[in-house]
N, C-alpha and C positions, 0 to 999 in steps of 0.2 A: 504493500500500500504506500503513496506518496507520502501521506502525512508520515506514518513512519518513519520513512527514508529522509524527511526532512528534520523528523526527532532527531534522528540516530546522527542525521550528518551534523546540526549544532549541537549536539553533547559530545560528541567522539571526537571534530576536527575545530568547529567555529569558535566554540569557546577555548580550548585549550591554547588553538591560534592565538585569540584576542587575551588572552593571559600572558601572554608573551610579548607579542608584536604591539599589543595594544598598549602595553605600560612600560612608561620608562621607570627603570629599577634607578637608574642614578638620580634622578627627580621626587620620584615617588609618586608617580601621578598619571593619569591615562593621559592618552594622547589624543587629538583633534580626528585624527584621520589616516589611514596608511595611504602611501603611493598605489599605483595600478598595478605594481610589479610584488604587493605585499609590505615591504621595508617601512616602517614607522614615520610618523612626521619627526623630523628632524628638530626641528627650533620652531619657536612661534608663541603664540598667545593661544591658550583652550577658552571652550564656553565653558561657563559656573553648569549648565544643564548640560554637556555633553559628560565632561567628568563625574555628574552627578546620577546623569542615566546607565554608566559602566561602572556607577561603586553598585546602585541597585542590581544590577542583573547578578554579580559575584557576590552580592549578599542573599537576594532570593535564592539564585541557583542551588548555594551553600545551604540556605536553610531546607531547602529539598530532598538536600542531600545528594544534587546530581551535577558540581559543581569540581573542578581542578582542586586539588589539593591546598592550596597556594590561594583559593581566591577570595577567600576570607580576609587574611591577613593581606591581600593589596588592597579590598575596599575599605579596608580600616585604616592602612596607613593613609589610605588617596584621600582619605576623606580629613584625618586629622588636616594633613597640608592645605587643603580647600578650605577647610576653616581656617588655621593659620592664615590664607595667604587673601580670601576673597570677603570674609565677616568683616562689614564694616557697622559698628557700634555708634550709641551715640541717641538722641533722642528719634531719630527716622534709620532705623540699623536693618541692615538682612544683609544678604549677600550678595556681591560685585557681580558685574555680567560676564568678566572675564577678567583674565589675569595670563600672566608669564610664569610658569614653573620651575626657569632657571634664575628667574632674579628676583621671583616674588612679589615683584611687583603687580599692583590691579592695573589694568592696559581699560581695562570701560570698568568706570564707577556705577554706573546706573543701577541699581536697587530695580531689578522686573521681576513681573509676576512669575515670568514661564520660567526663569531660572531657580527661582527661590520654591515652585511649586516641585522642582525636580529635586530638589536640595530633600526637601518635605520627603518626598517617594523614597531616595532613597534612606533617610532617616528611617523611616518607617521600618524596612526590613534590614537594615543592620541591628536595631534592636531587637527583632523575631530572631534573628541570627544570633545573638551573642548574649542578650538578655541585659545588658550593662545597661545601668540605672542615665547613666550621662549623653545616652541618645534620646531616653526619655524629655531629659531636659532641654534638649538642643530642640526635640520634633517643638517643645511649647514654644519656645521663646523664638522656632522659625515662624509659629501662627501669630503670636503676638506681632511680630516684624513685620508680618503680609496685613494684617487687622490696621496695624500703626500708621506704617510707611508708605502704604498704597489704598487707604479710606478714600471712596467714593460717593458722592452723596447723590450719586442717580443708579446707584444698586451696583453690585458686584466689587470687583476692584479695579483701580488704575493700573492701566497697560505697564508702566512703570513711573521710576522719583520724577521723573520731568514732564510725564504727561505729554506722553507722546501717543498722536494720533494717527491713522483710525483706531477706535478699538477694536479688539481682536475676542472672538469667542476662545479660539486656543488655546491661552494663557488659562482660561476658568476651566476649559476640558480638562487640563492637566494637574489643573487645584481637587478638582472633583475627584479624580485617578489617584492623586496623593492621600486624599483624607476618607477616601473610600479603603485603599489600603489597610490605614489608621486602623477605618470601623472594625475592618474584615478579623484583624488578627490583636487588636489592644482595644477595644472599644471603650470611652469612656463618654458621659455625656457632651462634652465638649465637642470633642472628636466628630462625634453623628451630627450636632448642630452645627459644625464646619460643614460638615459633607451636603445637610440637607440645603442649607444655604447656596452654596454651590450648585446641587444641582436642580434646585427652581428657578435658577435662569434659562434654563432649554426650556421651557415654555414660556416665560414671561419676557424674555431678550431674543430665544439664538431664534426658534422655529417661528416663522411667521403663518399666520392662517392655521387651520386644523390639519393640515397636510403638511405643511412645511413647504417650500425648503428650509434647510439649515443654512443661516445667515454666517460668515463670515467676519467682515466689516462695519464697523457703526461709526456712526459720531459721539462728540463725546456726553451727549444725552442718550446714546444708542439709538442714533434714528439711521432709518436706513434713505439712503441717498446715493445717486453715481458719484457726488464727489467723496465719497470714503470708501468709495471703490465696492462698496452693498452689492452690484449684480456680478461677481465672484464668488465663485462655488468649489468647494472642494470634496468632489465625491471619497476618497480617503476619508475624510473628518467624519463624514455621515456615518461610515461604517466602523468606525470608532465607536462613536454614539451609540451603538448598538450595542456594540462590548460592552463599555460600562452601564448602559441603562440595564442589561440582563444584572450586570453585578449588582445593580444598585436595587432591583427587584427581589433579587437574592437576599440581600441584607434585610430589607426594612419588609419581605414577606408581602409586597405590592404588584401589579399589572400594569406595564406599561407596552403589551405587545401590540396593540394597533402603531402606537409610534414609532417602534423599532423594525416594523414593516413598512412602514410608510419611508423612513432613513434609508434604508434598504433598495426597497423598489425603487427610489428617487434616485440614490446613487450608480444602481445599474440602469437605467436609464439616458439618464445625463452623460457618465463617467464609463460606459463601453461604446466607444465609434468605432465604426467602421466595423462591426464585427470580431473585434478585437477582445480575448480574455480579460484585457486589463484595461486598468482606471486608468486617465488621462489626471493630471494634476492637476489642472483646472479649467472649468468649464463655464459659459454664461449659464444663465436660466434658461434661455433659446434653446441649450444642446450644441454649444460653438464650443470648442476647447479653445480658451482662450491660453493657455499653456499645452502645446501638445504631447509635450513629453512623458513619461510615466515612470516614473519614481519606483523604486520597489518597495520603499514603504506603505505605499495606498494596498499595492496589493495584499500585505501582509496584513494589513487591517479589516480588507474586503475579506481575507480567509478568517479571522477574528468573528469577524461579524457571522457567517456561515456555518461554525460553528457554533460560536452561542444561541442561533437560532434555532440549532439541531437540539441542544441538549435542553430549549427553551418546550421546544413545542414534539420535540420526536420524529420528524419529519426528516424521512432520509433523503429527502431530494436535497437538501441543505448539505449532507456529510456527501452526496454524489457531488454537487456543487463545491465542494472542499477541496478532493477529490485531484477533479479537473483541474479547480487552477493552482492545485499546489505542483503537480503534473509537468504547467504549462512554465512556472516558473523555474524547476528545476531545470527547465530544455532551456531556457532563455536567458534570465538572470546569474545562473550558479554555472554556465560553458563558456569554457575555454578561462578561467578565473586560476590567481593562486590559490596553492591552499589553504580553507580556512577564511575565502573573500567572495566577492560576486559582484558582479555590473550593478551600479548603483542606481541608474538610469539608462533608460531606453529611447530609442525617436519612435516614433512611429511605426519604423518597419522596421522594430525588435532588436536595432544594432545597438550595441552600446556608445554613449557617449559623455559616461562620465570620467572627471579629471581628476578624482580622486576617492578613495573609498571610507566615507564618512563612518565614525562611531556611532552615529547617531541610529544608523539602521539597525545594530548591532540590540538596541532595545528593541523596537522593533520585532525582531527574529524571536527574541526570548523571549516577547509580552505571549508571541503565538507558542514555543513551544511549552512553555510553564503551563497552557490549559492542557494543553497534552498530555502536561506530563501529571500535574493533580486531577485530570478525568481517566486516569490509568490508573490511580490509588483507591484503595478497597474505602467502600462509602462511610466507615468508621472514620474514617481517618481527613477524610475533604471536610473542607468549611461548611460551617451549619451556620442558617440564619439567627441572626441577634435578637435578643426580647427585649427590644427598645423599651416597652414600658415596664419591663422589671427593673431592670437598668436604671430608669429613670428613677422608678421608687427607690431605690440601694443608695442613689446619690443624692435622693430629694428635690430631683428638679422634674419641674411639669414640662412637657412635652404636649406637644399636640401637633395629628396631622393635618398638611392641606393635600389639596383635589390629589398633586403629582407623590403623594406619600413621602414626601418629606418631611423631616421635624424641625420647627420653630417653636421657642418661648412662647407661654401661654401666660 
């Protein structure tokens, strides 16, 4: 079966590769990117989110227990040095958008959401991983720093410190993916009131109409407009949205399957031209790719989506749908690649035409193989839904739902 064969080939070759190639041991820290020939980035500045999406996958992996020997101890070093070198403190604090691993220095000061929400994620599971009380404390005083340093007072948070426009749904999917983490495996009432907060903006922000689409860009009252660039679509994100809303039904014991078909159907819609397996990066509302290229990301998220729908509803046209395009990507994306890499982008007619091979997909790969690998684990042992209101009662705070079964203060 594909999916296996794409289990087996990131547990066996992809992460061990990126345990290597990915982390500079003289530095202590992941790297930005390999070249096209495999060899490491050399020198440069990293994002705060890309080092912080490669301490999570070696802290998840580890906690799985399906994880290189070794990778425990690099996402604990990478991650002390990222604190060291990108926490900036102070009455508006979180963390830099990037820094230099050779001289420490922060290269973008900018306090963002999507970096800090990444920071969040991997907090999350280095704690599951190691149990140490002092990621505890870092995951608070990262919520308190996103609450502080990026308060908006037209719902949600600021893009980042400077209030840079358009806003971005993205930055909140990734808040949502962090504090859903949180719920899934420390739950506390804080934690679920992040989460829920977070995710009643895909109804009252991202999804316009009962159907949607999935918004992208807003102004900074969230209105949708062409000067914020509003008729940009990114069929990937939609089928994200699916992943997490199944998680997020999961947790709080809710239905949210007319939506995650509607994301779904809209995204294979919009996001397969010409006949093509795969999602185009981005498209109008029309059905125009207005980026025509295709990222291997989107697809790794469209195969997310595919499966969550299968283990949502039982429908094996979802797992035949899985199936195929894990299939289509192994022929296309993972040939003629070093070991351990893969064409990061495609044109149109499937050649490669990326200049470098981003960490960034490297989560990506693992968000799909980690379902893999916990819907292969005997059902004792997978995540069970939270009793938000016993929970609530233990800690003495009133909860209550609204329509999208999220909790907010009562």
């Amino acid at each position: 079966m594909s999916l296996d064969t794409l289990k087996t080939r990131f547990l066996e070759t992809i992460l061990p590769t990126w345990a290597v190639a990915g982390y500079d041991a003289d530095k202590g820290q992941f790297v930005e990117y390999l070249e096209l020939d495999g060899t490491p980035q050399k020198s440069g500045s990293v994002r705060t989110r890309t080092v912080a999406r490669q301490i999570y996958v070696h802290a998840h992996a580890s906690s799985l227990g399906v994880a290189p020997p070794v990778s425990l101890g690099l996402a604990e070093q990478a991650f002390a040095n990222l604190h060291r070198m990108a926490w900036i403190g102070g009455k508006r604090c979180g963390y830099a958008r990037a820094f230099d691993p050779l001289s420490g220095a922060v290269t973008d000061p900018v306090l963002d959401l999507y970096d800090n929400s990444c920071v969040l994620l991997a907090l999350s599971w280095l704690l599951t991983a190691t149990g140490k009380k002092e990621y505890r404390q870092k995951i608070d005083s990262t919520i308190a720093a996103i609450d502080r340093t990026l308060k908006d007072a037209f719902g949600g948070w600021a893009e980042d410190s400077i209030g840079t426009q358009p806003r971005r749904q993205n930055p909140h999917m990734h808040y949502l993916e962090a504090t859903l983490a949180l719920c899934e495996t420390h739950a506390t009432s804080a934690y679920l009131r992040a989460e829920g907060k977070a995710f009643s903006l895909l109804r009252s922000h991202f999804l316009v109409g009962p159907h949607g689409p999935l918004h992208e860009y807003f102004g900074p009252h969230w209105e949708i407009d062409d000067r914020f660039g509003s008729a940009r679509l990114e069929p990937g994100h939609m089928c994200e949205w699916v992943w997490l809303i199944g998680r997020h039904d999961a947790l709080r014991q809710t239905q949210h399957a007319e939506t995650c078909a509607d994301l779904l159907s809209t995204a294979l819609a919009l996001g397969r031209i010409g006949g093509s397996p795969f999602l185009v990066d981005e498209v109008a509302a029309t059905g125009v790719a207005t980026v025509a290229s295709r990222r291997l990301w989107p697809q790794i998220e469209m195969l997310k989506a595919f499966i969550s729908q299968h283990r949502r509803l039982g429908d094996k046209r979802y797992l035949e749908d899985a199936e195929a395009l894990v299939a289509a990507i192994l022929r296309t994306y993972f040939r003629d690649v070093p070991n351990g890499c893969w064409h990061d982008r495609l044109d149109p007619d499937d050649r490669p035409i990326s200049l470098t091979i981003p960490a960034s997909s490297l989560y990506h790969l693992w968000t799909a193989v980690a379902d893999l690998v916990e819907g292969a684990r005997p059902v004792a042992q997978q995540q069970h839904p939270i009793d938000c209101d016993r929970l609530a009662v233990v800690e003495g705070v009133n909860v209550g739902r609204d329509q999208l079964g999220s909790f907010r203060p009562t």
